[in-house]
DRENDO-1510 file (C-alpha; in Angstrom, 1 decimal, always signed):
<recs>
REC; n; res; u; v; w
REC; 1; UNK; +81.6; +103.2; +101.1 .
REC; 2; UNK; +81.0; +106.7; +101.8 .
REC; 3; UNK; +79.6; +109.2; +98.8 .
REC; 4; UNK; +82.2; +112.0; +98.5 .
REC; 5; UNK; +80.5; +115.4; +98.7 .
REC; 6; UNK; +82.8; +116.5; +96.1 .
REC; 7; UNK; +84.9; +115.7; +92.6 .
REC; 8; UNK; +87.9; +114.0; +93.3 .
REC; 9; UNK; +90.5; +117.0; +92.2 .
REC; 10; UNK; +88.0; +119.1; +94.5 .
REC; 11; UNK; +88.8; +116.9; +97.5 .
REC; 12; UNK; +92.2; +116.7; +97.4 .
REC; 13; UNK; +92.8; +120.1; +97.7 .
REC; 14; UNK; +89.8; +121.5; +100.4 .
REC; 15; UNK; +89.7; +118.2; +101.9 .
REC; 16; UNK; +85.5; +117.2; +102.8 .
REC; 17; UNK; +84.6; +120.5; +103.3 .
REC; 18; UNK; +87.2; +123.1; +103.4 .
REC; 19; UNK; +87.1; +125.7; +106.0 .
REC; 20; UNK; +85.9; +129.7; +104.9 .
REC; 21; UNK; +88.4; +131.0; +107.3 .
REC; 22; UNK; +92.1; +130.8; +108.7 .
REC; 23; UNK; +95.7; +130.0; +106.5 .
REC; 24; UNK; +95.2; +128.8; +103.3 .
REC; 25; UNK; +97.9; +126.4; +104.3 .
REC; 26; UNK; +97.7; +124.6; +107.3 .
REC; 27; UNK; +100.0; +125.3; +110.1 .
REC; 28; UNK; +102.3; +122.7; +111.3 .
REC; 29; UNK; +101.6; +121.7; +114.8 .
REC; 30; UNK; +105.4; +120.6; +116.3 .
REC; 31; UNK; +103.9; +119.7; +119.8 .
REC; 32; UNK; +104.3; +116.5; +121.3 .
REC; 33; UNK; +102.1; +117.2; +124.2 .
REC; 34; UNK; +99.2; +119.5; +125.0 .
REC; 35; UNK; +98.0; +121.6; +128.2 .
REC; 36; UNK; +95.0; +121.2; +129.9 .
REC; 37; UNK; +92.8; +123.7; +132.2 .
REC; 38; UNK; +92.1; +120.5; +134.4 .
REC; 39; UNK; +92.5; +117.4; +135.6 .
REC; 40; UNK; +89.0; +116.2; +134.3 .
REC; 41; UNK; +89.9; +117.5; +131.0 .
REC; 42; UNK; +92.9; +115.6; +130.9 .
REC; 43; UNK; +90.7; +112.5; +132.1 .
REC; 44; UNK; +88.5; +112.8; +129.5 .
REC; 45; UNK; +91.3; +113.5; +126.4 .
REC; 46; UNK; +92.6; +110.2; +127.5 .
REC; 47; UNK; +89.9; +108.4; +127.1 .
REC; 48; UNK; +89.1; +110.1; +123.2 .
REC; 49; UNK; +86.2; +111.8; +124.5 .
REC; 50; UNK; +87.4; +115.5; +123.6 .
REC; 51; UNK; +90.0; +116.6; +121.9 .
REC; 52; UNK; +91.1; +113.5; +120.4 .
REC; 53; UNK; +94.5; +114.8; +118.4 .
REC; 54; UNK; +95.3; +117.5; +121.0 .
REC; 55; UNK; +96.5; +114.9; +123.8 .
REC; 56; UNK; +100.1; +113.4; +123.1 .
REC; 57; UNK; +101.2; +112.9; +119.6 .
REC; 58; UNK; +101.4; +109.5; +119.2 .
REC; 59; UNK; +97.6; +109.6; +119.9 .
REC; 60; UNK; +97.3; +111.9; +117.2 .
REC; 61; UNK; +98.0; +115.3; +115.9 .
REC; 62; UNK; +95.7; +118.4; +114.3 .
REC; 63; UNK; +98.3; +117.7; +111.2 .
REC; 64; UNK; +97.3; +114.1; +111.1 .
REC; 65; UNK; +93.9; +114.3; +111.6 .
REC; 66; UNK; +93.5; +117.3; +108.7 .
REC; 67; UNK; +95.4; +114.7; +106.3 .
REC; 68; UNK; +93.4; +111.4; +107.2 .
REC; 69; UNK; +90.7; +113.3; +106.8 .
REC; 70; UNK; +91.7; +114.3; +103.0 .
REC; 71; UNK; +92.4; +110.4; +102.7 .
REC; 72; UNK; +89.2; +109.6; +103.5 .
REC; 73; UNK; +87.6; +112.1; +101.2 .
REC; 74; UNK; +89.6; +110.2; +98.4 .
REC; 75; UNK; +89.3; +106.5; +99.2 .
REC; 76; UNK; +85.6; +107.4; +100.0 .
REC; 77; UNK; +86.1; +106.0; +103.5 .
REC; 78; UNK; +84.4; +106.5; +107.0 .
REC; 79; UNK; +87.7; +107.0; +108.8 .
REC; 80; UNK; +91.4; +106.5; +107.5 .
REC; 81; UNK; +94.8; +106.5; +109.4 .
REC; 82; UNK; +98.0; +107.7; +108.6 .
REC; 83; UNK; +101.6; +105.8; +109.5 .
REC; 84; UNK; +105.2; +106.3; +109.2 .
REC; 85; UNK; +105.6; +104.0; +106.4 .
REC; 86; UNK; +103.6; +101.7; +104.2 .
REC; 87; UNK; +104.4; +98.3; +106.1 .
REC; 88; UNK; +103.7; +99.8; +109.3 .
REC; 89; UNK; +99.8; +99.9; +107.9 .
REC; 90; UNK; +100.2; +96.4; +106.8 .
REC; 91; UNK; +101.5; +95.4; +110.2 .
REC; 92; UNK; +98.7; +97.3; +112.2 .
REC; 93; UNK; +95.8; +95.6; +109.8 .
REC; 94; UNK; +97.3; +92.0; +110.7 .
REC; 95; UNK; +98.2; +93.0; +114.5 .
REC; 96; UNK; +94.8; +94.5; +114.6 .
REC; 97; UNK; +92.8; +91.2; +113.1 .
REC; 98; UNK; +94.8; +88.6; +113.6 .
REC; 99; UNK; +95.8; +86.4; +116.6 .
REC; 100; UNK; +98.0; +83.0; +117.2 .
REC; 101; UNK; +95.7; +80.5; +115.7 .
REC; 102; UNK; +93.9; +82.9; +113.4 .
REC; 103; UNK; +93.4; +81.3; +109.2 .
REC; 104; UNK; +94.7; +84.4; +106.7 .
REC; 105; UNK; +94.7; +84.1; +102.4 .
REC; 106; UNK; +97.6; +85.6; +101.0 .
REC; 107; UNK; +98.1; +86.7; +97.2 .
REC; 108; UNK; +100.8; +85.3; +96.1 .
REC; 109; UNK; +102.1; +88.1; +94.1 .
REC; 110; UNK; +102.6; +90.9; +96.1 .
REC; 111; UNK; +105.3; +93.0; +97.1 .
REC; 112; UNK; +108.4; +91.2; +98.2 .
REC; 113; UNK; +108.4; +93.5; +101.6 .
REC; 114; UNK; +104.9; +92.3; +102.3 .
REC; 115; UNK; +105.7; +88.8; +101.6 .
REC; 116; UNK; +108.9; +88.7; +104.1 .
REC; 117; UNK; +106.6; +90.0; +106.7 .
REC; 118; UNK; +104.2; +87.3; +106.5 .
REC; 119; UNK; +106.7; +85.0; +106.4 .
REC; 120; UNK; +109.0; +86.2; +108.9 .
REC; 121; UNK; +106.8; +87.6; +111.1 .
REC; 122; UNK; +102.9; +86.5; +111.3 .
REC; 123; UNK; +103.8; +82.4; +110.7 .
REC; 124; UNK; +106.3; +82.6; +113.4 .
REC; 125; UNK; +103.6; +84.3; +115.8 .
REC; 126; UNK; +101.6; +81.0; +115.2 .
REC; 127; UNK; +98.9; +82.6; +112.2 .
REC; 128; UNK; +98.1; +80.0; +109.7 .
REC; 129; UNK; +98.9; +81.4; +106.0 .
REC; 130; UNK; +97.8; +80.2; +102.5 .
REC; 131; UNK; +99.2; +81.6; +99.7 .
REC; 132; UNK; +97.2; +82.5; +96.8 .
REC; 133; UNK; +98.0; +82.6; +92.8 .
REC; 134; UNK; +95.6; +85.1; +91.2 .
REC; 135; UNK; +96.4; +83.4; +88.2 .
REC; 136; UNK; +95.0; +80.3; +89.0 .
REC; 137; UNK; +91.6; +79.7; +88.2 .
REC; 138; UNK; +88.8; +79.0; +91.4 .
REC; 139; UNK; +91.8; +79.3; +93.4 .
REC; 140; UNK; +90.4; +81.8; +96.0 .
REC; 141; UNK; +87.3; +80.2; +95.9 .
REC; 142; UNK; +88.8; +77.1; +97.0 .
REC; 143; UNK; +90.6; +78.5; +99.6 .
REC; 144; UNK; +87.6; +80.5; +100.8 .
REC; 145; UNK; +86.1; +76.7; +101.1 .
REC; 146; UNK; +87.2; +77.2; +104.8 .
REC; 147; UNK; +86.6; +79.8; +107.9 .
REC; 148; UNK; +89.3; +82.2; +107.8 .
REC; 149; UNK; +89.6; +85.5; +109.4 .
REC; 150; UNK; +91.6; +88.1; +106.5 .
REC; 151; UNK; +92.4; +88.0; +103.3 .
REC; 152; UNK; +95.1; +90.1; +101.6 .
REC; 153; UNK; +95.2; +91.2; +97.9 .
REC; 154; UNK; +97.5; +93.6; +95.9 .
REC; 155; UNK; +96.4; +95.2; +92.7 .
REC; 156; UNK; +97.7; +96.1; +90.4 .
REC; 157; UNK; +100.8; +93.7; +91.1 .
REC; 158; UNK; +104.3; +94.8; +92.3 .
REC; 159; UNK; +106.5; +94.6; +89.4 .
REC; 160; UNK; +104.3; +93.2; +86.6 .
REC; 161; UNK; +100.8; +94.8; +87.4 .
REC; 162; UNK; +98.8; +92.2; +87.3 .
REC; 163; UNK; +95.5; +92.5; +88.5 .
REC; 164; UNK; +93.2; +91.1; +91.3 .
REC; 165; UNK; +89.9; +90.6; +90.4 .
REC; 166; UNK; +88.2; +92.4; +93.7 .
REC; 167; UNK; +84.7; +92.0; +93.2 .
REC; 168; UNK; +85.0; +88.5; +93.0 .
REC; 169; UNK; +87.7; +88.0; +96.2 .
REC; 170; UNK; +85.6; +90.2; +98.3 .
REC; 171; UNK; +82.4; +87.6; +97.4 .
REC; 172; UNK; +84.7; +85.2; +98.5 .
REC; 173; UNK; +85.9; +86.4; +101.3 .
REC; 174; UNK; +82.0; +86.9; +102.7 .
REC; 175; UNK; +81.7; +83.2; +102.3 .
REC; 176; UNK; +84.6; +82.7; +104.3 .
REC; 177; UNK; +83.7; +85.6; +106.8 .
REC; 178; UNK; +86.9; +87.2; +106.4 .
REC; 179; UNK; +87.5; +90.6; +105.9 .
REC; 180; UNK; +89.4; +91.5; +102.5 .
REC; 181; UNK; +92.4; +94.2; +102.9 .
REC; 182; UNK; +93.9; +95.2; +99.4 .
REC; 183; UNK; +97.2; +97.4; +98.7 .
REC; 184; UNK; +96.2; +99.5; +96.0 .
REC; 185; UNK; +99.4; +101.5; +95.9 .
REC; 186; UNK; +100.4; +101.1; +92.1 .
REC; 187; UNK; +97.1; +102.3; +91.3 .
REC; 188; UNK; +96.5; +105.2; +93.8 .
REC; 189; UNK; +92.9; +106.6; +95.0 .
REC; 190; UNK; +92.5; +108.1; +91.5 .
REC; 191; UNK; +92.7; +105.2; +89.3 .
REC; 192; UNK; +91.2; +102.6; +91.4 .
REC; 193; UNK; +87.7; +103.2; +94.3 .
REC; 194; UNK; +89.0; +99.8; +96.0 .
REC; 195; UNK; +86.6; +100.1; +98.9 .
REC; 196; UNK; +83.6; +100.9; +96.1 .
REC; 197; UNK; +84.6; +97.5; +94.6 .
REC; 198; UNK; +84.4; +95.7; +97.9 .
REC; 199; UNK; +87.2; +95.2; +99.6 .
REC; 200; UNK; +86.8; +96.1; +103.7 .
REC; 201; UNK; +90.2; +97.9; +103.6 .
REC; 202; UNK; +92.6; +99.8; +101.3 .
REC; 203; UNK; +96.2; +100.4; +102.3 .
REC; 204; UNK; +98.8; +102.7; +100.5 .
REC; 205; UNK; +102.2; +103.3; +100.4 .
REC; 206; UNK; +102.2; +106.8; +101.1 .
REC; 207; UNK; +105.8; +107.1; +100.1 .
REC; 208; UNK; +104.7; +106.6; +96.7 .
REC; 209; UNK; +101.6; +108.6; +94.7 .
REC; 210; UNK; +100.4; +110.2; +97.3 .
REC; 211; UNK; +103.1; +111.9; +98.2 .
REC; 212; UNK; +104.6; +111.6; +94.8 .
REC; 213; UNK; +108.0; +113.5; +95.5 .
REC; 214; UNK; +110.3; +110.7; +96.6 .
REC; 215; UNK; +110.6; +113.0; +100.1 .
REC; 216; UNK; +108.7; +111.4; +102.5 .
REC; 217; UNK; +107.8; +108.3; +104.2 .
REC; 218; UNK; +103.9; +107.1; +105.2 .
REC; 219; UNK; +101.4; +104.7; +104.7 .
REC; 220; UNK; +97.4; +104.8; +104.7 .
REC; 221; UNK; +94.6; +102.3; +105.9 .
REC; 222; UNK; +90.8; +103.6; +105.1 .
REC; 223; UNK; +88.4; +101.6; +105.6 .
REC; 224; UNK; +84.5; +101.5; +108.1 .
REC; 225; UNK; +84.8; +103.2; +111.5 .
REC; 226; UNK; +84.7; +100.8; +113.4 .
REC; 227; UNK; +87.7; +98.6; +111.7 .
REC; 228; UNK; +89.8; +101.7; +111.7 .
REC; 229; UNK; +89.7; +101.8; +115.2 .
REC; 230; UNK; +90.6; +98.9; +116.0 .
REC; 231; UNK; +93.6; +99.3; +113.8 .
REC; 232; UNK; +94.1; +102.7; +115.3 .
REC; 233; UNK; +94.7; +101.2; +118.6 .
REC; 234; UNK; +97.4; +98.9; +117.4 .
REC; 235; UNK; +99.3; +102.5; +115.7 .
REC; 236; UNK; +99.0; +103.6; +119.4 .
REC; 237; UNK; +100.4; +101.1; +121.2 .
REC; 238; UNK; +103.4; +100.2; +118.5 .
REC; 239; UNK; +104.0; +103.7; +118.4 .
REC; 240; UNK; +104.4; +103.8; +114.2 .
REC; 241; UNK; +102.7; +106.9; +114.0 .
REC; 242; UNK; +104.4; +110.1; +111.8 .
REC; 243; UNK; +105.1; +113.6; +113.1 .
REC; 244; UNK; +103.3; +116.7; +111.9 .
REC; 245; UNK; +105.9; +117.6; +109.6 .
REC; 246; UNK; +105.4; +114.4; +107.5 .
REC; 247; UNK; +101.6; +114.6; +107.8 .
REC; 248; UNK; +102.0; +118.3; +106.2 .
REC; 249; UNK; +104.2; +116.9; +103.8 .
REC; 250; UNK; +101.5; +114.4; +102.7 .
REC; 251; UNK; +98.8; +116.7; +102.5 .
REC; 252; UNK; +100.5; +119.3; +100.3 .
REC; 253; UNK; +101.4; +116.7; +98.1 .
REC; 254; UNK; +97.4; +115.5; +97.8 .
REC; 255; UNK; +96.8; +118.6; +96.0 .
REC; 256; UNK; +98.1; +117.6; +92.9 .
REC; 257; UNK; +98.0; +114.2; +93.3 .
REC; 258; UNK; +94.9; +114.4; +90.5 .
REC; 259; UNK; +97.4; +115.9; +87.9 .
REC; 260; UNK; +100.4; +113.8; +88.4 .
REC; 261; UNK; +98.5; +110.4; +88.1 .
REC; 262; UNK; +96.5; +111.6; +84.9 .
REC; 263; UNK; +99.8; +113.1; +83.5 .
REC; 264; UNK; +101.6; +109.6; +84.5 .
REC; 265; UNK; +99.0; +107.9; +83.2 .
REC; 266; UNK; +98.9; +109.4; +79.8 .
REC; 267; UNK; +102.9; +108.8; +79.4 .
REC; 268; UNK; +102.9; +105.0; +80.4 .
REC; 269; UNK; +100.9; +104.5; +78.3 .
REC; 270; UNK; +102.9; +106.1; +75.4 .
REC; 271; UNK; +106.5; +104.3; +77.2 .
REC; 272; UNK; +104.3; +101.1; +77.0 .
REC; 273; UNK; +103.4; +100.8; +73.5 .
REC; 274; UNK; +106.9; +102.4; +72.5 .
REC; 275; UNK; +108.6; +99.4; +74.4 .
REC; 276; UNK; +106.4; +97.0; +72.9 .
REC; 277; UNK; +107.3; +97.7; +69.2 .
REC; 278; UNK; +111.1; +97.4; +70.4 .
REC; 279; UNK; +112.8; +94.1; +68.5 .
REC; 280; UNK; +115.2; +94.3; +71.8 .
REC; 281; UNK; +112.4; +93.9; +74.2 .
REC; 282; UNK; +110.9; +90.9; +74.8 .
REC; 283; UNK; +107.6; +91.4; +76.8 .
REC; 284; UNK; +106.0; +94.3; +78.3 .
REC; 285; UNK; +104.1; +94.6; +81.4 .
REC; 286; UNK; +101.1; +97.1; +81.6 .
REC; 287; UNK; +97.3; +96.9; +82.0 .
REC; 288; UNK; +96.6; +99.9; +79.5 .
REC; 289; UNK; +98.2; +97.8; +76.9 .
REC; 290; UNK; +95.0; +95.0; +75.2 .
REC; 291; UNK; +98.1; +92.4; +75.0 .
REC; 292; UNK; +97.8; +92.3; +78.9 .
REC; 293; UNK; +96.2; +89.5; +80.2 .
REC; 294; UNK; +94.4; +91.2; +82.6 .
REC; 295; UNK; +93.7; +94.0; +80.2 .
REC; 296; UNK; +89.9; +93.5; +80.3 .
REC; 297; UNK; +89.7; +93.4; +84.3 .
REC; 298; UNK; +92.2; +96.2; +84.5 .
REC; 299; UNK; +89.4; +98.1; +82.5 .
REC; 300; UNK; +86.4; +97.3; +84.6 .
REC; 301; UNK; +87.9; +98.2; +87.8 .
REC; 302; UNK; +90.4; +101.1; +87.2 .
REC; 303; UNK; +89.5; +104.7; +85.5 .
REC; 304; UNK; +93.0; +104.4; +84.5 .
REC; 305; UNK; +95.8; +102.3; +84.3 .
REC; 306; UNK; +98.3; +104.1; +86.4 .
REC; 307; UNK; +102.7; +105.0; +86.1 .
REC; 308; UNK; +104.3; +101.6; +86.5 .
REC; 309; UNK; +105.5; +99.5; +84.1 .
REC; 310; UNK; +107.7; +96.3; +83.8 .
REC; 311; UNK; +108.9; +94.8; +81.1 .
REC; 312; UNK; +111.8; +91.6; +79.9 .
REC; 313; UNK; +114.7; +92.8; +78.1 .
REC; 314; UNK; +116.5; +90.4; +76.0 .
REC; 315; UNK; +119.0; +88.8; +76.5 .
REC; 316; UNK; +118.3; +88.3; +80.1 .
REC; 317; UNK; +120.6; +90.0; +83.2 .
REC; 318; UNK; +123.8; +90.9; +81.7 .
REC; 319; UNK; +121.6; +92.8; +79.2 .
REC; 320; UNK; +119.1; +94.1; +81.3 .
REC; 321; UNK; +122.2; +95.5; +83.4 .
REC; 322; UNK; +124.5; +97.3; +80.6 .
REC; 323; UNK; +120.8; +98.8; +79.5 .
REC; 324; UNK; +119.8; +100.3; +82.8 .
REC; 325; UNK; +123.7; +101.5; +83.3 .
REC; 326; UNK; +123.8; +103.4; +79.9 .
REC; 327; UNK; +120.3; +105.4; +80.9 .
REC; 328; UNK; +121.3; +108.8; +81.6 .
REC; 329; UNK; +117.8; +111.0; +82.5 .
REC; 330; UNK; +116.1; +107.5; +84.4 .
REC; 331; UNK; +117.6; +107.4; +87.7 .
REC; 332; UNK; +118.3; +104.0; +89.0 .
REC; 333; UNK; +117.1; +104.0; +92.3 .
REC; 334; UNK; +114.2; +102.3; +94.3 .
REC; 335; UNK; +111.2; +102.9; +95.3 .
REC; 336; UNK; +108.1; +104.6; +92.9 .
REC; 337; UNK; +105.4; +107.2; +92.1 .
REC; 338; UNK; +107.7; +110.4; +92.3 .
REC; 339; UNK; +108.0; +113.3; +89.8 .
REC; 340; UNK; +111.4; +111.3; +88.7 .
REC; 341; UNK; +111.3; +108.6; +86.2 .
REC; 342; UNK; +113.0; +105.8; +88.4 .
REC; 343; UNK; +114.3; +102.0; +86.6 .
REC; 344; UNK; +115.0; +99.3; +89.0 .
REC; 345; UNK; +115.8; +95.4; +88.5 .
REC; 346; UNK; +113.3; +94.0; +90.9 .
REC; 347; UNK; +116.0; +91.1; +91.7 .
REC; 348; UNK; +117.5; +93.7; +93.3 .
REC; 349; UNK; +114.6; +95.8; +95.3 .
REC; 350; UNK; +111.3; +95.0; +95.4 .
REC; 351; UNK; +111.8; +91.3; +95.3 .
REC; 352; UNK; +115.4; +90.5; +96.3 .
REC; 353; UNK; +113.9; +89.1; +99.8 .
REC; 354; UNK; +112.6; +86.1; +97.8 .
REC; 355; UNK; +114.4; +83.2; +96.4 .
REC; 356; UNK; +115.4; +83.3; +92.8 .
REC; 357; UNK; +113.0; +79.9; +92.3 .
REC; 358; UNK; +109.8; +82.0; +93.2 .
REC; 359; UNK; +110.4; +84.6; +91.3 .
REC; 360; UNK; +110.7; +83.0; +88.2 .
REC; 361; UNK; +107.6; +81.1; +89.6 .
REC; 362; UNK; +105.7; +84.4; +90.0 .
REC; 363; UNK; +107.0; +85.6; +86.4 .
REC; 364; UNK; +109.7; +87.8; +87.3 .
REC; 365; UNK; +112.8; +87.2; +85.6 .
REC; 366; UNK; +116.4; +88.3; +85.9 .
REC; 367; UNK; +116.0; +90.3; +82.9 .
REC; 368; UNK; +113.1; +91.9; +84.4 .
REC; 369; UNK; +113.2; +95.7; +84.7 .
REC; 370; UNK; +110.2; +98.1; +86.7 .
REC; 371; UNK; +109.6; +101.5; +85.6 .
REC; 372; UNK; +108.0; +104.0; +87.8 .
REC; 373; UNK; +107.2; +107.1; +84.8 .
REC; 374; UNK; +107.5; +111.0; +86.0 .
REC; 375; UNK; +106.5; +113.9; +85.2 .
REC; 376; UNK; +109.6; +114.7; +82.4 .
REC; 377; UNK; +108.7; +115.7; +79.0 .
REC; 378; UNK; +108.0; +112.1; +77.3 .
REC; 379; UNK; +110.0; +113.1; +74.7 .
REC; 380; UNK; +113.4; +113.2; +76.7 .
REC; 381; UNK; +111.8; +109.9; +78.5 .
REC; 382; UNK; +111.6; +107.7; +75.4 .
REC; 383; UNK; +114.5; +109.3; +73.8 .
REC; 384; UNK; +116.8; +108.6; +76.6 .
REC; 385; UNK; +115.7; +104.7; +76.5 .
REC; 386; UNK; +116.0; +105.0; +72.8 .
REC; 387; UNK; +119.7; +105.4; +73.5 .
REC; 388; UNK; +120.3; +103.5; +76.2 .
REC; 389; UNK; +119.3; +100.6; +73.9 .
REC; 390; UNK; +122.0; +101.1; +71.3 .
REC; 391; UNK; +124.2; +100.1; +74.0 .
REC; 392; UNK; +122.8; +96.6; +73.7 .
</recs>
């Protein structure tokens, strides 16, 4: 865990240092290729002695490095990477760690994309999974019983932000001498220091807070040095690296990534205790709330509870359905951590991959419904759910 030189808010505008000359706004390098004076030169920019983002760009860009560098900053990282989406980072940690043969942990209740990668994907190319219910107790310890070589966690949970104790999985994961890589998307690098709490990794969907606009595409890794670069390598070779124009993107959008988390923070909240006192809701999914059951965790390991929600609606589908069609301001669509105020069923997005049987297993119901909370006036927010439920 590196100590940031500066507050948070400071960071994610100057970056680590923040340079007393030149645009106030980077410039966006289009290249694809550089020039050299020489032969040697070119030798040596090959290798990553000189010049390591002026070479060919899917080595690496100026754009690139200038946002990684801001990631780092704000994960309090050694090194961070940046890819063209969120599952290409989770690809490149398991393609960088893992081989035929090799023992990984998996939390059961993660995202559904995640899932139906390890599924369809790493147990095919021969790793050995074992899937893990947070919510059992002593279960991570007893899978850490055994060698294994990685163990991936997700907190807070995609849809009903449940929470991973980290502390305690990274202990574990020492005993087992695996390395522990977390997604930490729904909480973002402003509510949640994942590498300060022990994991060996943190991974984002850069799609979502950090770039917070619905408008681009990009996923993080942070992590040592020394693991980064071996991750790097696998980016390289795969090819799943972004161009300069998405890396800009990204690091405009870190500027006010401060503002938009505490803003979406403070409104959840107010959505999540509104929804609770609803007769026509059922349950309501959200750390900030003290009927959570992870509500006490959520509160030792986050400086705040974050902009997604889920909650059960009831009456089950049909209900859930005729609710989310009468809602005029929400958008229906997918995806999460924009500006827009965006309802999805997750039987129908973030979990449709998965049979109907593990869903229900995992708590998600047919009547569930996610909420990713925008920037709107929460006024207009909980008055246009106030009438979407007469409609029900």
């Amino acid at each position: 865990m590196e100590q940031p030189r500066h507050g948070f808010e400071t960071s994610a505008i100057h970056g680590d240092g923040g340079a007393r000359e030149g645009p106030v706004s980077p410039s966006i390098v289009t290249a694809s290729t550089f020039r050299f004076s020489s032969v040697e030169d070119l030798a040596l920019a090959n290798a990553g002695k000189i010049r390591k983002d002026r070479f060919y760009l899917r080595y690496g860009s100026p754009n690139l490095t200038s946002v990684e560098e801001r990631v780092s900053a704000l994960e309090g990282s050694e090194a961070s990477l940046l890819f063209a989406s969120g599952m290409a980072a989770i690809s490149a940690v398991a393609f960088a760690l893992l081989r035929p043969g090799s023992r990984m942990i998996v939390q059961r209740e993660i995202y559904g994309g995640t899932l139906s990668f390890v599924r369809d994907v790493l147990i095919p190319w021969g790793v050995a999974v074992e899937f893990v219910s947070i919510h059992e107790r002593g279960a991570f310890e007893s899978a850490c019983s055994r060698k294994a070589d990685l163990i991936f966690t997700e907190t807070p949970t995609n849809p009903l932000c449940r929470i991973a104790d980290l502390r305690d999985i990274s202990k574990q994961a020492a005993r087992a001498g695996a390395l522990h890589a977390c997604d930490a998307t729904f909480a973002s690098p402003y509510n949640q220091k994942t590498l300060a709490l022990g994991a060996d990794l943190v991974v984002q969907s850069a799609t979502k807070y950090l770039g917070g606009h619905s408008d681009l595409l990009g996923g993080t890794v942070a992590g040592s040095a020394a693991l980064v670069a071996r991750i790097e390598t696998i980016r390289r070779r795969m090819g799943a690296v972004p161009d300069a124009q998405l890396a800009w993107r990204l690091e405009r959008s870190l500027k006010t990534l401060a503002v938009r988390v505490e803003r979406q923070n403070r409104s959840a909240f107010e959505i999540a205790q509104f929804l609770s006192a609803h007769p026509k809701i059922e349950k309501v999914y959200y750390p900030g709330l003290p009927s959570h059951p992870d509500h006490v965790l959520a509160r030792s390991q986050m400086s705040g509870f974050g902009g997604m929600l889920a909650f059960d609606v009831r009456g089950g589908e049909p209900t859930a359905r005729k609710f989310v069609n009468s809602l005029e301001l929400i958008a229906i669509a997918p995806s999460l951590g924009g500006v827009e105020t965006l309802i999805s069923p997750p039987m129908h997005t973030s979990h449709a991959s998965i049979p109907p049987e593990e869903r229900r297993r995992a708590g998600i119901s047919d009547g569930s419904l996610r909420l990713s909370v925008g920037l709107e006036s929460l006024e207009d927010i909980v008055s246009d759910l106030t009438k979407a439920f007469l409609s029900i």
